[in-house]
N, C-alpha and C positions, 0 to 999 in steps of 0.2 A: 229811665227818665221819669216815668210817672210814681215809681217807688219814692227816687228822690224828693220828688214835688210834696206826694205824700208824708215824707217825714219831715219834710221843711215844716208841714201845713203843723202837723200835731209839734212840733219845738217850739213854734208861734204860738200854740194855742197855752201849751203849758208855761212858755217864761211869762205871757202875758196875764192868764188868768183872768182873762175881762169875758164875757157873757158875748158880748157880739163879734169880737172876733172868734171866742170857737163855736158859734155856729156859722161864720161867713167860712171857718177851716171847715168844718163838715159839710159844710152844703159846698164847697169847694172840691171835696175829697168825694163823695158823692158824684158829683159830675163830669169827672175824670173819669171817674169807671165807668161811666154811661157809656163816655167817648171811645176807652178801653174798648167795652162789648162792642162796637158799634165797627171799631176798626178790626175785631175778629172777624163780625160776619162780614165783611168788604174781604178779609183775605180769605176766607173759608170759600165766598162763592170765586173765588179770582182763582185761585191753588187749588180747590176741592181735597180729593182725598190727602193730597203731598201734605196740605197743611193740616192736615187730621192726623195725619204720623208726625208730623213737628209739636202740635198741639198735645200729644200722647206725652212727647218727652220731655217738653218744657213749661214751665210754672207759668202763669200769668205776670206777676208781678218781680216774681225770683229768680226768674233766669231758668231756674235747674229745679226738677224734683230727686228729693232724695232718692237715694240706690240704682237712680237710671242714666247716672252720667258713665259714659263712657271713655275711657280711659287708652293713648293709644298704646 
Protein backbone atom coordinates (compact mmCIF):
# COMPACT_ATOMS: atom_id res chain seq x y z
CA UNK A 1 0.00 0.00 0.00
CA UNK A 2 2.47 2.63 1.12
CA UNK A 3 4.92 1.46 -1.94
CA UNK A 4 2.03 2.38 -4.09
CA UNK A 5 1.22 5.73 -2.48
CA UNK A 6 4.98 6.34 -2.90
CA UNK A 7 5.21 5.86 -6.45
CA UNK A 8 1.83 7.50 -7.12
CA UNK A 9 3.73 10.47 -5.02
CA UNK A 10 7.05 10.66 -7.30
CA UNK A 11 4.52 10.10 -11.16
CA UNK A 12 2.92 13.31 -9.72
CA UNK A 13 5.91 15.00 -8.87
CA UNK A 14 7.72 14.12 -12.38
CA UNK A 15 4.54 14.59 -14.96
CA UNK A 16 4.07 17.85 -13.05
CA UNK A 17 7.45 19.37 -12.60
CA UNK A 18 6.21 22.33 -10.48
CA UNK A 19 8.40 23.16 -7.20
CA UNK A 20 5.54 22.87 -4.72
CA UNK A 21 4.01 19.87 -5.62
CA UNK A 22 7.39 17.91 -5.35
CA UNK A 23 8.14 19.09 -2.22
CA UNK A 24 4.29 18.57 -0.90
CA UNK A 25 5.28 14.62 -2.82
CA UNK A 26 8.38 14.47 -0.39
CA UNK A 27 7.24 15.79 2.59
CA UNK A 28 4.34 13.34 1.76
CA UNK A 29 6.69 10.42 1.10
CA UNK A 30 8.64 11.45 4.33
CA UNK A 31 5.68 11.01 6.41
CA UNK A 32 4.59 7.78 5.47
CA UNK A 33 7.67 6.26 6.52
CA UNK A 34 7.47 8.10 9.78
CA UNK A 35 4.08 6.21 9.95
CA UNK A 36 5.83 3.01 8.46
CA UNK A 37 8.46 2.99 11.60
CA UNK A 38 5.91 3.89 13.92
CA UNK A 39 3.60 0.82 12.86
CA UNK A 40 6.85 -1.55 13.19
CA UNK A 41 7.48 -0.60 16.58
CA UNK A 42 3.51 -1.12 17.64
CA UNK A 43 4.03 -4.67 16.12
CA UNK A 44 7.51 -5.48 17.37
CA UNK A 45 6.24 -4.58 21.08
CA UNK A 46 2.71 -6.48 20.28
CA UNK A 47 4.69 -9.87 18.35
CA UNK A 48 8.18 -9.48 19.91
CA UNK A 49 10.49 -11.83 18.84
CA UNK A 50 7.65 -13.76 15.95
CA UNK A 51 7.76 -10.36 14.42
CA UNK A 52 11.77 -10.10 14.53
CA UNK A 53 11.75 -13.50 12.46
CA UNK A 54 9.10 -12.02 10.08
CA UNK A 55 11.06 -8.71 9.94
CA UNK A 56 14.41 -10.95 9.23
CA UNK A 57 12.53 -12.22 5.98
CA UNK A 58 10.63 -9.44 4.74
CA UNK A 59 11.45 -5.96 3.00
CA UNK A 60 9.88 -3.03 4.31
CA UNK A 61 8.36 -1.64 1.46
CA UNK A 62 9.03 -4.82 -1.03
CA UNK A 63 7.41 -7.51 0.33
CA UNK A 64 10.36 -9.94 -0.15
CA UNK A 65 14.19 -9.68 0.38
CA UNK A 66 16.17 -11.17 -2.20
CA UNK A 67 17.42 -15.08 -1.86
CA UNK A 68 15.07 -15.50 1.25
CA UNK A 69 11.98 -16.39 -0.36
CA UNK A 70 10.93 -19.64 0.17
CA UNK A 71 9.75 -21.71 -2.26
CA UNK A 72 7.17 -24.74 -1.46
Amino acid sequence: MYLGFDLLTISSILANANLIVALLGIYSIISYDFIVRAEERFLRERFGPEYGEYRARVHRYLGWKSGRIKRP
